[in-house]
MARVEXVEX-194255 format. One record per residue (C-alpha): x, y, z. Coordinates in steps of 0.25 Angstrom, whole numbers, padded with zeros to 4 digits, always signed. Layout:
BEGIN
XYZ...
END
This chain:
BEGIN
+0290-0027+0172+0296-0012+0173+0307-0008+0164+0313+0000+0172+0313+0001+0189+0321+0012+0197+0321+0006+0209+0323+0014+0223+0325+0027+0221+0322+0041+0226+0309+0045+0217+0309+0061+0215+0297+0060+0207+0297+0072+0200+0283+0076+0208+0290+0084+0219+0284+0074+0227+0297+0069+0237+0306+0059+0234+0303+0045+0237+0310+0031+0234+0303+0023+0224+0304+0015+0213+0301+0018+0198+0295+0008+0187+0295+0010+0173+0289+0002+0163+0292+0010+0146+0295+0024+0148+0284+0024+0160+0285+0025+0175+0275+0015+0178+0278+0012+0194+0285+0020+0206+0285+0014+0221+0290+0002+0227+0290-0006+0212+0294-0022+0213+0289-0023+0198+0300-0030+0191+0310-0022+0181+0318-0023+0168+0328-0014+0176+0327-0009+0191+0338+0004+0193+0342+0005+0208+0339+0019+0211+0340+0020+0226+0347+0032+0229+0344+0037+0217+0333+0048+0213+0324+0044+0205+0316+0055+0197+0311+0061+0183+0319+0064+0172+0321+0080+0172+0312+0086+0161+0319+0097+0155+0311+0109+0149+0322+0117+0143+0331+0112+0133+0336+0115+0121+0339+0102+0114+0331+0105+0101+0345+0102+0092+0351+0092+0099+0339+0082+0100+0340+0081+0085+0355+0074+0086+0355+0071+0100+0348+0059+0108+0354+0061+0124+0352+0075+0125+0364+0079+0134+0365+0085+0143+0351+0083+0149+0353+0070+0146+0364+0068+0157+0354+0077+0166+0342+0067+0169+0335+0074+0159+0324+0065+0152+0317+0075+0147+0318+0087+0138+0312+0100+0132+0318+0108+0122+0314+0120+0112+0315+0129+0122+0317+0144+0122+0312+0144+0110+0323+0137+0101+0323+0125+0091+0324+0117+0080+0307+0116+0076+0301+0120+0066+0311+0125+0057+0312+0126+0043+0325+0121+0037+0331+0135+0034+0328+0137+0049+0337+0127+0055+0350+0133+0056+0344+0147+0061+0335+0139+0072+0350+0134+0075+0354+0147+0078+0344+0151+0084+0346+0140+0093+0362+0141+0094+0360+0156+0099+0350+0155+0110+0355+0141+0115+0368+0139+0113+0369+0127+0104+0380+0127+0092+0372+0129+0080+0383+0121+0072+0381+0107+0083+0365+0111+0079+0366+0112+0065+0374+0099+0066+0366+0092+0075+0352+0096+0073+0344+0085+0064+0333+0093+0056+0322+0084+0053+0310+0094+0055+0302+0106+0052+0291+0108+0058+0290+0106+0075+0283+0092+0074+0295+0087+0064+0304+0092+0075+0297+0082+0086+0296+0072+0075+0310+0073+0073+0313+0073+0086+0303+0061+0089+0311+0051+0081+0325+0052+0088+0327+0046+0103+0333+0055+0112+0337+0049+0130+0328+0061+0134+0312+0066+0130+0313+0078+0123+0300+0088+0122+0303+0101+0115+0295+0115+0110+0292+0124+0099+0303+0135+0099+0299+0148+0093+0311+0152+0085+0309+0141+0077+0295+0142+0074+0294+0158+0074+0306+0154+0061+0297+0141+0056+0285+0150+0053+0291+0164+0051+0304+0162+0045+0314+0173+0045+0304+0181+0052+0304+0172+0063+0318+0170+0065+0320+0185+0065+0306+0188+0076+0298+0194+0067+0283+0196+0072+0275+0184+0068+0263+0186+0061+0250+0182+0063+0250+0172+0055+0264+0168+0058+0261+0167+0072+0250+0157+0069+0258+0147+0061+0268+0147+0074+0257+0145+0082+0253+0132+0073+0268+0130+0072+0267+0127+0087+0254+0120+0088+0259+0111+0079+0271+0109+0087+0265+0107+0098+0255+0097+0094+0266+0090+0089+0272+0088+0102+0280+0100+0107+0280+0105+0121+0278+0119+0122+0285+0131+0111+0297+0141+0117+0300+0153+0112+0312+0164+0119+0309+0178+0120+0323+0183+0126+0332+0190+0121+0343+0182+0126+0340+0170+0115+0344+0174+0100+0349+0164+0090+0365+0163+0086+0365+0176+0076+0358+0185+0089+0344+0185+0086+0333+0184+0096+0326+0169+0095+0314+0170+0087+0302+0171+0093+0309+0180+0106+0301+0193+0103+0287+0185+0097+0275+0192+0099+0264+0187+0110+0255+0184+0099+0264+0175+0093+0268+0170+0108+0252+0166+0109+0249+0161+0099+0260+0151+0101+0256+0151+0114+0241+0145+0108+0246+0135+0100+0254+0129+0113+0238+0130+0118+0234+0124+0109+0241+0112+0109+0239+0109+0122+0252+0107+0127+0264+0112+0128+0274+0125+0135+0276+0139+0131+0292+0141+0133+0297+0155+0134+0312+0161+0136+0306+0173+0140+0312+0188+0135+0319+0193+0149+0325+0178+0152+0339+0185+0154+0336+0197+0160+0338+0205+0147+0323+0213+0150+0318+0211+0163+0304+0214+0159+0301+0204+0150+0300+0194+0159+0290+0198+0163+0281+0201+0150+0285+0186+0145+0279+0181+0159+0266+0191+0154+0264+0186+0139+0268+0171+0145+0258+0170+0155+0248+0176+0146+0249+0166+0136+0249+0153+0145+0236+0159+0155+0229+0162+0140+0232+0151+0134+0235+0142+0143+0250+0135+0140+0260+0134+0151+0274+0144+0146+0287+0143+0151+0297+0152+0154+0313+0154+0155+0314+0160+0169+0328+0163+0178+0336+0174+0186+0342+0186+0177+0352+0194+0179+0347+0208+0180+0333+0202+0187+0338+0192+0195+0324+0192+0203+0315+0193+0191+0313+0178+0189+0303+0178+0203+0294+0189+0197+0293+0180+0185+0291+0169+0193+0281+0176+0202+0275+0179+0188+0271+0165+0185+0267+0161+0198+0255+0174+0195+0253+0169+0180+0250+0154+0186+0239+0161+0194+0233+0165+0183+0234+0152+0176+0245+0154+0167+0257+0144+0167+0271+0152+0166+0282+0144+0170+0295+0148+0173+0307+0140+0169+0318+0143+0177+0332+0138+0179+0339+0129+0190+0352+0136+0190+0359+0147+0185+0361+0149+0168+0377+0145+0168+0385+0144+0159+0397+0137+0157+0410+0146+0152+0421+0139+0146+0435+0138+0139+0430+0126+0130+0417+0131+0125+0423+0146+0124+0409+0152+0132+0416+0158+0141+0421+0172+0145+0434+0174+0137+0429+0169+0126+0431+0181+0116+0444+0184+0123+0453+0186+0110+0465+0178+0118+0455+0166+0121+0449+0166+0107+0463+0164+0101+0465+0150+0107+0450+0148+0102+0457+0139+0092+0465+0130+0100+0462+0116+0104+0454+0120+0118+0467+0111+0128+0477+0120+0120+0468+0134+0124+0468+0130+0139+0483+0127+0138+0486+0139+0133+0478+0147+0142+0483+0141+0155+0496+0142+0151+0496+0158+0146+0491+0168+0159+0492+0178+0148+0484+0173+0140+0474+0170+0151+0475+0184+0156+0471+0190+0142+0461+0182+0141+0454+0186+0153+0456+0200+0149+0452+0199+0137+0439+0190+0142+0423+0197+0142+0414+0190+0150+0402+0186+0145+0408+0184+0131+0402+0170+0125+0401+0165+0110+0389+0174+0109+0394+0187+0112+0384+0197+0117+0372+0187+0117+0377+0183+0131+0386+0192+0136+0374+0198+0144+0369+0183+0149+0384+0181+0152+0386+0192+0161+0399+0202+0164+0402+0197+0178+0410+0186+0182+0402+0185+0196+0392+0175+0187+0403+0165+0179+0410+0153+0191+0420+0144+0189+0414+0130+0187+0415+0120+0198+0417+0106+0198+0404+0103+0201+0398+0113+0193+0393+0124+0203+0380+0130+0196+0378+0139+0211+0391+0143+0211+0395+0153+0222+0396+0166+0219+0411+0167+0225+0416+0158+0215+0412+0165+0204+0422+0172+0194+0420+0185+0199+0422+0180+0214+0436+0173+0211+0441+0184+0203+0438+0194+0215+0444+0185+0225+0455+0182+0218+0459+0196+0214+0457+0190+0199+0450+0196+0186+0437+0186+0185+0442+0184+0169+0455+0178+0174+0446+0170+0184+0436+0165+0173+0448+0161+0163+0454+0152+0175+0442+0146+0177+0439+0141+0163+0454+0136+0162+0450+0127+0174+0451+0113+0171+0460+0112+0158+0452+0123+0152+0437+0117+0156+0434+0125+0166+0421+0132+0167+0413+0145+0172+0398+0144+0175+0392+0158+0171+0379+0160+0179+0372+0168+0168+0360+0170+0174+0351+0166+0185+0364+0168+0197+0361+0181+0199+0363+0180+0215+0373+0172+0213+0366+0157+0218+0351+0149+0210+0342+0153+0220+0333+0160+0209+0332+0145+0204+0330+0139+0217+0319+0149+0219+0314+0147+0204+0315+0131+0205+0307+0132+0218+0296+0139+0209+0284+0127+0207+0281+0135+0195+0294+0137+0189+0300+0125+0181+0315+0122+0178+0320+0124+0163+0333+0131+0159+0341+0121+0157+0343+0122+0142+0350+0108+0139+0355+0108+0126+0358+0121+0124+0369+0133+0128+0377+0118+0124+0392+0128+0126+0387+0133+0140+0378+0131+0148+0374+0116+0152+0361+0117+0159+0356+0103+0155+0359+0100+0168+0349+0108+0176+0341+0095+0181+0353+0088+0188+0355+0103+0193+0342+0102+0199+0345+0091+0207+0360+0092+0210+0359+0107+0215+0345+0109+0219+0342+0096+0226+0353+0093+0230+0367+0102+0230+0364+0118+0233+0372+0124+0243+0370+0138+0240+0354+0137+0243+0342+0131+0244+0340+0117+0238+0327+0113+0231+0319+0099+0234+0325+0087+0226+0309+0086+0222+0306+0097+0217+0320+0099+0209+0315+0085+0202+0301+0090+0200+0306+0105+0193+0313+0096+0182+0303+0084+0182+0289+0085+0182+0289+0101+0183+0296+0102+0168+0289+0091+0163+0276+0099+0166+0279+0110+0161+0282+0104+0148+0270+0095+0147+0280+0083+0147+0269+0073+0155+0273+0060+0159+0287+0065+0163+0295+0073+0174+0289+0064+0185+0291+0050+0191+0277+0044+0191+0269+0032+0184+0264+0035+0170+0278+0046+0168+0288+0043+0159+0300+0036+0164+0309+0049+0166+0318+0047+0177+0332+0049+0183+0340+0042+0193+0349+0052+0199+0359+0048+0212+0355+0060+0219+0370+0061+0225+0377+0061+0213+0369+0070+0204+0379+0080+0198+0384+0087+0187+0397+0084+0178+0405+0097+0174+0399+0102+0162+0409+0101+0150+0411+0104+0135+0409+0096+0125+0408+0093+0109+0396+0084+0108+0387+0092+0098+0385+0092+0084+0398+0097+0078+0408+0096+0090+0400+0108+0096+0402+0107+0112+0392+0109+0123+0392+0107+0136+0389+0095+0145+0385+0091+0158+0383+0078+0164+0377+0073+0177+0380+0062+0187+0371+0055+0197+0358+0052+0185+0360+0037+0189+0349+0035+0178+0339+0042+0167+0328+0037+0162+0320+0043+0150+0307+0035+0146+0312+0024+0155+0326+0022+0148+0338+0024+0156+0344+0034+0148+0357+0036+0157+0363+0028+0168+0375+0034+0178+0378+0045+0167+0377+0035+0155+0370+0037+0142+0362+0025+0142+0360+0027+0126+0345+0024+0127+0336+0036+0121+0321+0034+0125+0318+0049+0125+0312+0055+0112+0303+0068+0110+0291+0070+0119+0279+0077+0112+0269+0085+0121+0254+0081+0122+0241+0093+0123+0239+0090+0138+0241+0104+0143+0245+0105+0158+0235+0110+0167+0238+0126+0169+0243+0129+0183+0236+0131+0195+0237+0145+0202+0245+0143+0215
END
């Protein structure tokens, strides 16, 4: 007898192979039959009408803190995410020695965003070493699988102390203790080691991340130990990701490819459209096409849709932030500022004189990601509108109206009883619509990443990049092409779970794990993504539901059913095995 039968449904395998109706058996965690099954069940799910395909396999994440007090994972967990990879970009919480925890949370509340107080708070320190960090990890039980990788500030701090934090060069021997540092991590069970090279990731007191101007020797011999182990993924932010030097590029593309054709690892890299090069990412991408000639495995990982974020009253990221006049009411109860603002013009007046774009809590560490022109901040829709025209931005109403965009922006956020919203398009909207990501999506040798679920908590709210996926690229995109409903399944399916060396999952076939969604195709959407104060210490983030997951299912467990925690956990950590993937072949 199965366990579990999902009867009827429209299998989007994860493959790219087309969709087809057929019926999925499990038995444990395992998909044992598909096809026409009549082989009685504990439970049989009527899914005719429904899609019926993997769980997403997210590669980017930055969960490292809150899997130590937290066992759902939202939001990914609302996103038809089963499974997870985090200690990206070269950030976490192992190794660390105990007077390194509260710098590593700096570190970590400066390049992504997280409250080092919820951290310091939350965080459970059970470890020193990496392994004592899966261990610890290994004995909690989390809804979704969770696979993470050695970051290099915290190991560049484990072995070299002060001079690690501060990016002194390694020395020899130095460089050889990280390197059995690694080894050992990986052997253990880690999925790759990340590190960040640009200069736009520094930790809360402004200084650049560890391990962000590393040498190539201590970049190979890093790179040998991953060899070594035979397994795992080099992950690189790489120097020039925001368009700060438009060389650099470049030369990371050089050293990266060196390193994988000579010793043969597959490396992964942040790619996506800057501002002053909004074209760059096709020679990059053309770069890697050459490289895999050549037998070396560079993948770009780029993004589904623009880097946006969200700009508030509630949260106080937004552009009037350090007016003098808004910052007065910064004490009141936030019902009493909103009343007081609608109720005075005056006071709404100074405040848009007195407000400076690109202002946020971080002064000039994002000033130049944020911009100076209005022409890149919209009024949020209800849906949200992550393609939204250009006409409806701030700077277009303003100039129709016979307005100054500032008084525009501040109407905008008062929207709503004080919880309206502007989406900032930092980066990647250059021409002012995502066909750079269509045309990076269509890539066969690009894979999706970017998302960063659990981090930038205040801000941005990318988590829900895979319901994304389906919702704009399958299925709702007016202004352009859409992409095949296969192929977006299979870019955050079976293409992630490759990548990361995660076997057994990211498709829908006998002998996989039984990670799937049931998703009413119809009704998949987003909810408006809104404030709240569910971190450790009151600190708020935001958060974004979905609709239309009629079901997930992680190692066979229902894990949500129509928008409902289901309170089972059979997720946990997933530890890589030396079966290195075969290197590409040359098209």
């Amino acid at each position: 007898m199965l366990d579990l039968l999902i009867k009827g449904g429209t299998l989007v395998d994860g493959t790219g192979a087309p969709a087809r109706l057929a019926d999925v058996g499990i038995q444990g965690d395992e998909i044992v039959e598909i096809g026409a099954i009549d082989t009685p069940a504990k439970r049989v799910i009527d899914a005719r009408g429904l899609l019926v395909t993997p769980g997403w396999v997210d590669i980017h994440t930055h969960y490292d803190g809150q899997v130590t007090w937290d066992s759902q994972l939202a939001p990914s967990f609302w996103h038809g995410v089963t499974t997870i990879v985090m200690g990206n970009c070269g950030v976490g919480f192992a190794p660390v020695r105990q007077d390194k925890r509260d710098w590593l949370i700096g570190v970590m509340e400066g390049v992504e965003d997280i409250p080092g107080a919820a951290l310091s708070e939350g965080i459970q320190w059970e470890w020193e070493s990496f392994p004592e960090y899966l261990d610890a990890l290994d004995r909690r039980p989390y809804a979704l699988n969770i696979a993470t990788q050695i970051p290099h500030a915290a190991l560049r701090a484990y072995v070299m102390g002060e001079r690690g934090a501060d990016n002194s060069e390694a020395s020899a021997e130095e460089i050889a203790r990280m390197a059995a540092a690694v080894r050992e991590g990986m052997e253990a069970g880690a999925f790759g080691f990340s590190t960040t090279r640009s200069i736009m990731h520094r930790a809360i007191d402004g200084a650049r991340v560890p391990g962000a101007t590393a040498g190539l020797p201590e970049l190979e011999a890093i790179a040998r130990a991953i060899g070594d182990s035979g397994r795992g993924i080099f992950e690189v932010a790489p120097n020039g990701l925001s368009g700060d030097d438009l060389l650099a590029p470049q030369q990371e593309i050089a050293w990266m490819k060196d390193i994988s054709q000579r010793i043969g690892i597959p490396v992964t890299f942040l790619c996506l459209q800057v501002s002053n090069a909004p074209d760059l990412w096709r020679e990059l991408l053309a770069e890697c096409r050459a490289a895999r000639k050549t037998g070396a495995d560079v993948t770009p990982q780029v993004y589904s849709r623009a880097v946006g974020a969200i700009l508030t009253l509630e949260n106080k990221i937004n552009p009037f932030f350090e007016s003098p006049t808004m910052r007065s009411l910064d004490d009141l109860p936030f019902e009493e500022r909103v009343r007081r603002l609608k109720a005075d013009p005056a006071r709404r007046a100074a405040i848009a004189a007195e407000g400076a774009q690109g202002q946020t809590r971080k002064g000039d560490q994002y000033k130049k990601l944020f911009g100076d022109a209005w022409k890149d901040m919209y009024p949020v829709t209800t849906p949200i509108d992550y393609e939204p025209d250009p006409a409806n931005s701030i700077s277009a109403i303003a100039q129709r109206e016979g307005r100054d965009p500032r008084a525009v922006a501040l109407d905008a956020l008062l929207e709503d009883d004080g919880r309206g919203a502007i989406l900032h398009q930092m980066a990647g909207y250059n021409y002012g619509d995502l066909e750079a990501q269509r045309e990076m999506l269509s890539d066969p040798d690009t894979v999706l990443g970017g998302g960063d679920g659990g981090a930038h908590v205040a801000v941005i709210c990318d988590a829900g990049v895979p319901t994304f996926m389906l919702t704009h690229w399958a299925r709702d995109r007016e202004r352009g092409s859409k992409l095949p409903l296969e192929m977006v399944v299979k870019k955050q399916t079976s293409d992630t779970a490759r990548t990361y060396g995660l076997t057994g999952r990211g498709q829908i076939s006998v002998g996989y794990k039984a990670d799937i969604n049931l998703i009413d195709f119809d009704k998949l959407g987003f909810l408006q993504p809104h404030l709240t104060n569910d971190l450790p210490t009151g600190a708020p983030r935001l958060m974004q539901k979905a609709t239309g997951y009629v079901a997930t299912i992680v190692n066979g467990v229902v894990i949500q059913e129509n928008g409902e925690d289901s309170g089972a956990r059979p997720g946990g950590l997933l530890r890589s095995v030396a079966a290195r993937r075969p290197a590409p072949v040359a098209a």
